[in-house]
PDB file of N, CA, C and O in Angstrom:
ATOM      1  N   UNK A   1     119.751  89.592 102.320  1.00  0.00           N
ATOM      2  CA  UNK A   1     118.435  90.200 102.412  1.00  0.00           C
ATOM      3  C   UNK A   1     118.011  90.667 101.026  1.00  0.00           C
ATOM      4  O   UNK A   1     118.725  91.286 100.238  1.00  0.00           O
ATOM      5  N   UNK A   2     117.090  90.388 100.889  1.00  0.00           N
ATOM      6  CA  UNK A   2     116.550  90.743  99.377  1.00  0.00           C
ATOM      7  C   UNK A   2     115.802  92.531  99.337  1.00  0.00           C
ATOM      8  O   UNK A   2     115.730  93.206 100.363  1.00  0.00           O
ATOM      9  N   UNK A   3     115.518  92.825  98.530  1.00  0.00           N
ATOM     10  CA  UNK A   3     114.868  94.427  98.108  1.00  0.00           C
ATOM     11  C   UNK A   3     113.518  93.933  99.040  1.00  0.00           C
ATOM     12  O   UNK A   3     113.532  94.646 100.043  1.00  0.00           O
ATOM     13  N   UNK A   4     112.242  92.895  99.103  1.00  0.00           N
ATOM     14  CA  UNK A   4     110.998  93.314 100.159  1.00  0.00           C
ATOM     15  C   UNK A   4     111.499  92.794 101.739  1.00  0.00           C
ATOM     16  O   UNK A   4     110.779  92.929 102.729  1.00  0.00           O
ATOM     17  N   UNK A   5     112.351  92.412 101.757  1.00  0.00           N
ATOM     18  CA  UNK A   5     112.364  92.511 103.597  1.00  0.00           C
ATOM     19  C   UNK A   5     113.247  93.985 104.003  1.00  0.00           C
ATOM     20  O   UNK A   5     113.252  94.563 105.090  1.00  0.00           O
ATOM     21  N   UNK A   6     113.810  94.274 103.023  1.00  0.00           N
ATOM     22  CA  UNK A   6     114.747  95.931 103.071  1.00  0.00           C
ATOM     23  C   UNK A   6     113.678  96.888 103.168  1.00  0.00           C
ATOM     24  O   UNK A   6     113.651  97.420 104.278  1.00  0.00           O
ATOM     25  N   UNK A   7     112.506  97.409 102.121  1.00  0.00           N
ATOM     26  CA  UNK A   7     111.186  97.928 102.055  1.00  0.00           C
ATOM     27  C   UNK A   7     110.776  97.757 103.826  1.00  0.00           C
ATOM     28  O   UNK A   7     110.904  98.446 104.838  1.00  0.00           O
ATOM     29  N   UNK A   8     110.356  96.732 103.553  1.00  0.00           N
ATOM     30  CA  UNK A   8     109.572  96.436 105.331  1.00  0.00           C
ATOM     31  C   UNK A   8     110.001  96.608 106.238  1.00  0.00           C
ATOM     32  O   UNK A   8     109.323  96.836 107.240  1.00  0.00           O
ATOM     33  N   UNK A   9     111.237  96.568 106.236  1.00  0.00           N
ATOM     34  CA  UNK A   9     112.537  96.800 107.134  1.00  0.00           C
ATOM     35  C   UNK A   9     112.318  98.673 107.490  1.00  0.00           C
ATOM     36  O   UNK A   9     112.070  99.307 108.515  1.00  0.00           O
ATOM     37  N   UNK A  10     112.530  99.000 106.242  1.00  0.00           N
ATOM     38  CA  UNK A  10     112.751 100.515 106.459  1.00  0.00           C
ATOM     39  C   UNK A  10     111.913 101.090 106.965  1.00  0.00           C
ATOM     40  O   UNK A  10     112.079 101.638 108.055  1.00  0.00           O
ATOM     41  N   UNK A  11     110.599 101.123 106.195  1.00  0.00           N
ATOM     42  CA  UNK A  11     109.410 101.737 106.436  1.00  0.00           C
ATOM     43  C   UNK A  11     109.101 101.574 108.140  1.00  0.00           C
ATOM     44  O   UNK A  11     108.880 102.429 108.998  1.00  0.00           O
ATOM     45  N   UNK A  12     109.181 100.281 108.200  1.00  0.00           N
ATOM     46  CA  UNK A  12     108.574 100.031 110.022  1.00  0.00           C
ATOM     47  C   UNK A  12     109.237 101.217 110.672  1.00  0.00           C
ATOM     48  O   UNK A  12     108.712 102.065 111.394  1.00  0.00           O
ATOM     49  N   UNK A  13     110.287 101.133 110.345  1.00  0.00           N
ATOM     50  CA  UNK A  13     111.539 101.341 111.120  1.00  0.00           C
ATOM     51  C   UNK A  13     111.203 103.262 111.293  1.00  0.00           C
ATOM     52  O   UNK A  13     111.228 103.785 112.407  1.00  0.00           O
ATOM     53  N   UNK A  14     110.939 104.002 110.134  1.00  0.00           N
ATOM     54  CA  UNK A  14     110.616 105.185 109.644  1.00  0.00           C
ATOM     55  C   UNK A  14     109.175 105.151 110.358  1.00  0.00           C
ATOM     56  O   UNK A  14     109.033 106.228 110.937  1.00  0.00           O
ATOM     57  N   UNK A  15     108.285 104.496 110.499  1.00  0.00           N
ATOM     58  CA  UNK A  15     106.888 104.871 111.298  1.00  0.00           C
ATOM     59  C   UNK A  15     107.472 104.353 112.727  1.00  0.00           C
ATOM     60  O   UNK A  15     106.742 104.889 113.561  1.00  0.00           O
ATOM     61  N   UNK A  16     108.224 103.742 113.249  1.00  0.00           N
ATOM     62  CA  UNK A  16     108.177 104.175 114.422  1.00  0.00           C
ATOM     63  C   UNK A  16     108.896 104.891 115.538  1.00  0.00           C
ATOM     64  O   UNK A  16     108.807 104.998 116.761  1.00  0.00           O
ATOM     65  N   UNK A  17     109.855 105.452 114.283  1.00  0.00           N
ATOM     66  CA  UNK A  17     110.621 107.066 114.447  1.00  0.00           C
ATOM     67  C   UNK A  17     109.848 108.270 114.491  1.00  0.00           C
ATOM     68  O   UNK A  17     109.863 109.293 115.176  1.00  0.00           O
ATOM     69  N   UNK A  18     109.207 107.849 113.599  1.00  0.00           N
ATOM     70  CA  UNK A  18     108.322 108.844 113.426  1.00  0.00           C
ATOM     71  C   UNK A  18     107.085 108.855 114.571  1.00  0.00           C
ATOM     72  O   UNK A  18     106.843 109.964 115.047  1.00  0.00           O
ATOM     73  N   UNK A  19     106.538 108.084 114.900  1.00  0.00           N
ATOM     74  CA  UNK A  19     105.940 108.001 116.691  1.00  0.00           C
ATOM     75  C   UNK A  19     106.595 108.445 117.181  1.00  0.00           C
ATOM     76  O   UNK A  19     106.431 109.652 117.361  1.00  0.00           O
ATOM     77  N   UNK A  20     107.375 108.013 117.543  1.00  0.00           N
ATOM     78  CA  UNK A  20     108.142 108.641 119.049  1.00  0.00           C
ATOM     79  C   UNK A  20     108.725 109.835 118.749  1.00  0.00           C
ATOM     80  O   UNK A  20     109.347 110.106 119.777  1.00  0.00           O
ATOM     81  N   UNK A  21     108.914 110.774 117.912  1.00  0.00           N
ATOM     82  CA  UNK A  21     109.637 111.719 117.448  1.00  0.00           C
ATOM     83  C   UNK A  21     107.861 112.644 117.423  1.00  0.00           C
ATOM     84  O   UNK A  21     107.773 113.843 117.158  1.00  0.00           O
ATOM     85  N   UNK A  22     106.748 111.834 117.725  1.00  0.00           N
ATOM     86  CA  UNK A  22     105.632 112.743 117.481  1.00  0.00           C
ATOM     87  C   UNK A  22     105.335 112.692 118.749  1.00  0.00           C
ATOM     88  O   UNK A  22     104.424 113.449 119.086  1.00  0.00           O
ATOM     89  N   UNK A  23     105.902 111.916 119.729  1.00  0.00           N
ATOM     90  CA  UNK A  23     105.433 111.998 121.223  1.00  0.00           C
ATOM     91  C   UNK A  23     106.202 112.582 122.061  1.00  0.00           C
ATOM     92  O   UNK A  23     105.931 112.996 123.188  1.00  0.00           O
ATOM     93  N   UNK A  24     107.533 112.621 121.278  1.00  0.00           N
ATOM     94  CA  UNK A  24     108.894 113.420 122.284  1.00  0.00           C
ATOM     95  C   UNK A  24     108.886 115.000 121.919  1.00  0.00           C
ATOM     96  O   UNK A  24     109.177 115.921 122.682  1.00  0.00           O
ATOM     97  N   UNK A  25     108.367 115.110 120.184  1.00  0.00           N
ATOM     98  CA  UNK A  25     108.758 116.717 120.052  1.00  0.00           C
ATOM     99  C   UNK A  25     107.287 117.531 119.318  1.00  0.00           C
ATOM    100  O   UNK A  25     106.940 118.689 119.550  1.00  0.00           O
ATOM    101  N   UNK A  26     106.827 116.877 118.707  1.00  0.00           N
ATOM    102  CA  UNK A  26     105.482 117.055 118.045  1.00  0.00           C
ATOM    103  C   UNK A  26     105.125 116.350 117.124  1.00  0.00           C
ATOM    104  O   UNK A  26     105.731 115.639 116.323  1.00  0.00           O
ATOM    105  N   UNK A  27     103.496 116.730 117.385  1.00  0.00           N
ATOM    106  CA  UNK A  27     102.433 115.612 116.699  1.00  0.00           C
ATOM    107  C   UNK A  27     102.841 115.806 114.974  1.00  0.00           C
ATOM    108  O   UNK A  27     102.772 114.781 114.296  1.00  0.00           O
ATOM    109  N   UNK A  28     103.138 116.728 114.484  1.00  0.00           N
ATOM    110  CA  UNK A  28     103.083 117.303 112.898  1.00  0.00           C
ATOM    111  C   UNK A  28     103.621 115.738 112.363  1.00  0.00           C
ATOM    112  O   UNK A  28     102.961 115.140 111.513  1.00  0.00           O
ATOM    113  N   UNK A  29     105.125 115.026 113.058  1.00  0.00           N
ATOM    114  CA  UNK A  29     105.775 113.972 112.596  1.00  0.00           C
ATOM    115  C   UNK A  29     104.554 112.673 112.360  1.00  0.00           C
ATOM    116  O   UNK A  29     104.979 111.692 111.751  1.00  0.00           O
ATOM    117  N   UNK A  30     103.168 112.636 112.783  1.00  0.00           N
ATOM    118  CA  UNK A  30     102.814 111.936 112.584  1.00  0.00           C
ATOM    119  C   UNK A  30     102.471 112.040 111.068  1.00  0.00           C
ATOM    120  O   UNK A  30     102.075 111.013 110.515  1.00  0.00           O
ATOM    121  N   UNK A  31     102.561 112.925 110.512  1.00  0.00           N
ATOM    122  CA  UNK A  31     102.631 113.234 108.837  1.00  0.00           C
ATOM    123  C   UNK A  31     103.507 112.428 107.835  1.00  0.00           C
ATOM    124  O   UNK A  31     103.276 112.135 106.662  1.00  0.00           O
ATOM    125  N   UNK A  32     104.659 112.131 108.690  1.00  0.00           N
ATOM    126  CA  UNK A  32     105.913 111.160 108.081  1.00  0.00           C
ATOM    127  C   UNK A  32     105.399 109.763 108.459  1.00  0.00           C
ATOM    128  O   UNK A  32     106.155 108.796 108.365  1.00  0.00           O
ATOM    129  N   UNK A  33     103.930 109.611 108.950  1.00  0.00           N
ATOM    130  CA  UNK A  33     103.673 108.091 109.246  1.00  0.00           C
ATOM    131  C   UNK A  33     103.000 108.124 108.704  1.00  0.00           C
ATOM    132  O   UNK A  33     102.637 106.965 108.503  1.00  0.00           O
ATOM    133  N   UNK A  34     102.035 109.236 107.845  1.00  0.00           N
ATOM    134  CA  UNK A  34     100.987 108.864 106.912  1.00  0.00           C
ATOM    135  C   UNK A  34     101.351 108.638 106.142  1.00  0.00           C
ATOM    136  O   UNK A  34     100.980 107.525 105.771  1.00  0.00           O
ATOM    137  N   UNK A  35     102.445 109.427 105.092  1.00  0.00           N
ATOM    138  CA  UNK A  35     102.953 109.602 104.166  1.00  0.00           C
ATOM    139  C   UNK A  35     103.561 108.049 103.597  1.00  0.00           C
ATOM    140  O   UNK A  35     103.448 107.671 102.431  1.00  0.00           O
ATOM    141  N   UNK A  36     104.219 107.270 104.695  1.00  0.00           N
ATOM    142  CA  UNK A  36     104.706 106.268 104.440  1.00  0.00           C
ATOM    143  C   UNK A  36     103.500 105.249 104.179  1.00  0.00           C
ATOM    144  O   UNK A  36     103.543 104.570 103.153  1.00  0.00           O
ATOM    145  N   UNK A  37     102.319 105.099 105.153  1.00  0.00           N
ATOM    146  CA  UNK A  37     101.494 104.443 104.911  1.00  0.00           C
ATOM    147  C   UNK A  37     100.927 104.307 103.448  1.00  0.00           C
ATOM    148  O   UNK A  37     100.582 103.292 102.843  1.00  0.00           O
ATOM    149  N   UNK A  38     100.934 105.820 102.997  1.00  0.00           N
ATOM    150  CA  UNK A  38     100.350 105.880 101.914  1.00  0.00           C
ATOM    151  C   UNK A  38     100.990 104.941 100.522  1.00  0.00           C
ATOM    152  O   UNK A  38     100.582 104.013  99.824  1.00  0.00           O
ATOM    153  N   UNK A  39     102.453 105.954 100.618  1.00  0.00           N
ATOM    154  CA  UNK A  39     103.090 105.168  99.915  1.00  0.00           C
ATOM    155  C   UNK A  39     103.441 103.684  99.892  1.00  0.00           C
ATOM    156  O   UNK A  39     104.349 103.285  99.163  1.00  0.00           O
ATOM    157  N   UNK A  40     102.668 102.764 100.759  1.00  0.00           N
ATOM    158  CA  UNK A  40     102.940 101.174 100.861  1.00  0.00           C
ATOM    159  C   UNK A  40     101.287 101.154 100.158  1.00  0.00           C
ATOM    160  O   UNK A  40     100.879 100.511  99.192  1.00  0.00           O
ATOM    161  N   UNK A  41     100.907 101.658 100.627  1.00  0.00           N
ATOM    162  CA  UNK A  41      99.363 101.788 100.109  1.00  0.00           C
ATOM    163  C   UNK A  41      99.116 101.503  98.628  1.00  0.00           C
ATOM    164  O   UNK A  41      98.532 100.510  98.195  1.00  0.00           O
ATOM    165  N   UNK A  42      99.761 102.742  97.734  1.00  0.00           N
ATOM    166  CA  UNK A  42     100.009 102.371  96.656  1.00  0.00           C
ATOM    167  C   UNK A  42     100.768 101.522  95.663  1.00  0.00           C
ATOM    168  O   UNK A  42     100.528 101.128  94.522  1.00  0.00           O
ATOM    169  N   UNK A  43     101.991 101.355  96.695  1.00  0.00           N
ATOM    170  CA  UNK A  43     103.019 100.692  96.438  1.00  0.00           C
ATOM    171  C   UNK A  43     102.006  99.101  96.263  1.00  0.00           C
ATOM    172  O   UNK A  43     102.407  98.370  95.358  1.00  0.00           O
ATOM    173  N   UNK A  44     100.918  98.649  96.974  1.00  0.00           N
ATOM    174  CA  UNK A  44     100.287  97.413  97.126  1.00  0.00           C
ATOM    175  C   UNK A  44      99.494  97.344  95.681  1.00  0.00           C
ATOM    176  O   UNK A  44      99.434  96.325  94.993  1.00  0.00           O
ATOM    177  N   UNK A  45      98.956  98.488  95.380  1.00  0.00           N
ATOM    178  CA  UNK A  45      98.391  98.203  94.122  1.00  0.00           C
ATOM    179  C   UNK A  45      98.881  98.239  92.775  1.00  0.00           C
ATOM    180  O   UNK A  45      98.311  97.698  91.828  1.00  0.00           O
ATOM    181  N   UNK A  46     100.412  99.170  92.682  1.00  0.00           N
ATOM    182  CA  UNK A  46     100.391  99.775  91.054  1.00  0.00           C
ATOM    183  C   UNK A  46     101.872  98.898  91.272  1.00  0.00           C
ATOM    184  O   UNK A  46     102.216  98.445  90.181  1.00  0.00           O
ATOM    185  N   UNK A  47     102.927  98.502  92.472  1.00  0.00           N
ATOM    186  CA  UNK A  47     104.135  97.610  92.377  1.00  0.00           C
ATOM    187  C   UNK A  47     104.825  98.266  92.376  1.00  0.00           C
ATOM    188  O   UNK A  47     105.851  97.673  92.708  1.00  0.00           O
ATOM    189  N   UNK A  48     105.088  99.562  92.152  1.00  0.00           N
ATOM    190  CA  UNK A  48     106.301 100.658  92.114  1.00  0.00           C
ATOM    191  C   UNK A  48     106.443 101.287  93.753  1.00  0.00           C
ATOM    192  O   UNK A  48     105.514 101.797  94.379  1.00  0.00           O
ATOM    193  N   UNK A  49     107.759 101.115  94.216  1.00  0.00           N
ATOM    194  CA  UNK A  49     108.184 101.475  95.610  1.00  0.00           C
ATOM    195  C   UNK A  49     109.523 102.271  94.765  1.00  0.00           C
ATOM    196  O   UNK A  49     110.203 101.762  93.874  1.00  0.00           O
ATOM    197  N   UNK A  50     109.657 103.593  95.312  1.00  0.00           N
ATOM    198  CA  UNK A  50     110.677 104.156  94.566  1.00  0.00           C
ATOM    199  C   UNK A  50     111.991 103.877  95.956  1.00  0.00           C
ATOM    200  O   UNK A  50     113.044 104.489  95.778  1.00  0.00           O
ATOM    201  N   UNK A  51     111.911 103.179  96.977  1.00  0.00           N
ATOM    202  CA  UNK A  51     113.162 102.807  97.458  1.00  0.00           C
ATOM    203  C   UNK A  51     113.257 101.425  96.540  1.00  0.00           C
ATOM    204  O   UNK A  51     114.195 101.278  95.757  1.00  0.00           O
ATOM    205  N   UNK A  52     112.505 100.702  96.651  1.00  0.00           N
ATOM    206  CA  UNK A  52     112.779  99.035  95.583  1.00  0.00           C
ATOM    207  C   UNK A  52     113.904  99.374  94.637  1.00  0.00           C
ATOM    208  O   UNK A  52     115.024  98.869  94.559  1.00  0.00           O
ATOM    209  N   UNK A  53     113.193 100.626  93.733  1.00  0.00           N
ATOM    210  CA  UNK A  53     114.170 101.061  92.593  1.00  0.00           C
ATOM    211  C   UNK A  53     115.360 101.535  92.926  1.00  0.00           C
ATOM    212  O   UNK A  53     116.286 101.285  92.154  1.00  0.00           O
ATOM    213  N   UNK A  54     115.585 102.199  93.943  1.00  0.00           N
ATOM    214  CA  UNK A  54     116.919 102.768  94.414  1.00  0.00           C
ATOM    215  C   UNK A  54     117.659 101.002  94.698  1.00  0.00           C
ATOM    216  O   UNK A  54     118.548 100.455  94.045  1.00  0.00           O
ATOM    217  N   UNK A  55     117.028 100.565  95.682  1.00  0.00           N
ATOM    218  CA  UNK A  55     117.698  99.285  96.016  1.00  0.00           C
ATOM    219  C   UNK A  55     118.501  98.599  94.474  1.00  0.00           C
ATOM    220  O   UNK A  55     119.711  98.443  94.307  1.00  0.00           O
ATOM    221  N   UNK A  56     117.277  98.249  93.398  1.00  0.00           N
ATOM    222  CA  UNK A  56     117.310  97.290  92.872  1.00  0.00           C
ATOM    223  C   UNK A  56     118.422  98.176  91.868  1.00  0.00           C
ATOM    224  O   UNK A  56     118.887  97.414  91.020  1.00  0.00           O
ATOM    225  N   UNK A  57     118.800  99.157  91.784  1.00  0.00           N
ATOM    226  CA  UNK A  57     119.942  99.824  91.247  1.00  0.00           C
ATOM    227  C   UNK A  57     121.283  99.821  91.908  1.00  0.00           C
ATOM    228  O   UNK A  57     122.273  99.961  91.189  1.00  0.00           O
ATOM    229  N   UNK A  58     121.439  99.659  93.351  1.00  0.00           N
ATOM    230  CA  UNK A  58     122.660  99.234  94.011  1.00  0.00           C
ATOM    231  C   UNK A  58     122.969  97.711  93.717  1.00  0.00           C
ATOM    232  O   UNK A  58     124.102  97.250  93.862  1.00  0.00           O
ATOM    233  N   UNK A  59     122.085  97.096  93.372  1.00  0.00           N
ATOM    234  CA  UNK A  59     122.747  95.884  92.877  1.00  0.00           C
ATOM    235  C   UNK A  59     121.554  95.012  94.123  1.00  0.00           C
ATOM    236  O   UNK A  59     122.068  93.894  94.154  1.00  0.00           O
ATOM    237  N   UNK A  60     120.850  94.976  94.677  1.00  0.00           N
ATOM    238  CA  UNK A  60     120.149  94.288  95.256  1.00  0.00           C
ATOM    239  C   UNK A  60     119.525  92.929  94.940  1.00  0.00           C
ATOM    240  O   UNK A  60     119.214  92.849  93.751  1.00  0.00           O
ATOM    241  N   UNK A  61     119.262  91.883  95.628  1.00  0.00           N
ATOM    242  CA  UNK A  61     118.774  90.857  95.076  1.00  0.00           C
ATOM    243  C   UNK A  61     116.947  90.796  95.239  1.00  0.00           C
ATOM    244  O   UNK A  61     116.405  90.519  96.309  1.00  0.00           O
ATOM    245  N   UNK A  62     116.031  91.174  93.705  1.00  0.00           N
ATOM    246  CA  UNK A  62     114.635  90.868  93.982  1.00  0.00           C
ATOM    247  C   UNK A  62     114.180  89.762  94.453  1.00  0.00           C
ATOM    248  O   UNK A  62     114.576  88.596  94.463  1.00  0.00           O
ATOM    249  N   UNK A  63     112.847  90.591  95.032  1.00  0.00           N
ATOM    250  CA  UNK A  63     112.042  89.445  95.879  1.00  0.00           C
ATOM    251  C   UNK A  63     110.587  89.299  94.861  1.00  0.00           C
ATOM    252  O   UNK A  63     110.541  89.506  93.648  1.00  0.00           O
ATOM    253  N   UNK A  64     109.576  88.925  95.666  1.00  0.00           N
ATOM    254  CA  UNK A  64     108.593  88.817  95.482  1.00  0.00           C
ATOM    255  C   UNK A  64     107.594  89.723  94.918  1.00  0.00           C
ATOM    256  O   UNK A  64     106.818  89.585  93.972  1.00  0.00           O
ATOM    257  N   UNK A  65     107.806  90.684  95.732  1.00  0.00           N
ATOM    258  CA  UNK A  65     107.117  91.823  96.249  1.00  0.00           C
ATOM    259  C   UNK A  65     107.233  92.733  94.932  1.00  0.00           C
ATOM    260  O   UNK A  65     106.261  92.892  94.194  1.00  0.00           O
ATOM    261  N   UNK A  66     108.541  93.347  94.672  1.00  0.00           N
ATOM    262  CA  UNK A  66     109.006  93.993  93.945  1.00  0.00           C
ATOM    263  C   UNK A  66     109.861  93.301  93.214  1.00  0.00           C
ATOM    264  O   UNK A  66     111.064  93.402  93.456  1.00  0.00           O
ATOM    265  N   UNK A  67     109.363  92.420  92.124  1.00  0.00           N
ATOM    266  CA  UNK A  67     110.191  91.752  90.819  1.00  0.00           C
ATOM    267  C   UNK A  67     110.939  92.626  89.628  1.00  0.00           C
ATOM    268  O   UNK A  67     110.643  93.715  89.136  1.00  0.00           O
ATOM    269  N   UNK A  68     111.954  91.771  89.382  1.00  0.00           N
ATOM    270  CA  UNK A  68     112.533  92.569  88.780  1.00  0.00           C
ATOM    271  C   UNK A  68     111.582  92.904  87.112  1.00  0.00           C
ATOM    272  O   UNK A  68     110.911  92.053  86.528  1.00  0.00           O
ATOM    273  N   UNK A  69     111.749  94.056  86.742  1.00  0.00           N
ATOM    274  CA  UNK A  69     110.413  94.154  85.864  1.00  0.00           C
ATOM    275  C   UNK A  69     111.643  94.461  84.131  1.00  0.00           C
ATOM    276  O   UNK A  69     111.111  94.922  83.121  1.00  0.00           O
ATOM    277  N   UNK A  70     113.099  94.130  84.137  1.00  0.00           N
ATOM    278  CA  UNK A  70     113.820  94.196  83.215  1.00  0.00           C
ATOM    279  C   UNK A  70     113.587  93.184  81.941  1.00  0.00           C
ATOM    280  O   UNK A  70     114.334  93.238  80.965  1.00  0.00           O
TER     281      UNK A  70
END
């Protein structure tokens, strides 16, 4: 698996924890679904995902998405 299916992977995964964690205990968690949105948001325009960087520091293999910028 490369660093953008890991990204996409996570995030989904984190918004729809974050649903059901806003329907089982409270709405506030829908804050951890904006937050993420946002950050893909920007992540779409400026290329910096600060998990990419964590990834691409464990030794990860780049994708597309997030090239290696070395």
């Amino acid at each position: 698996m490369n660093i953008d299916r890991i990204v996409f992977a996570f995030a989904g995964t984190v918004i729809l924890v974050s649903i059901g964690l806003a329907y089982v205990a409270s709405p506030y968690w829908l804050f951890l679904t904006g937050f993420v949105g946002l950050n893909m948001l920007q992540a779409a325009f400026t290329g910096f995902c600060p998990l990419a960087s964590i990834l691409r520091l464990l030794g990860f293999q780049s994708g597309c998405a997030f090239p290696d910028k070395r």
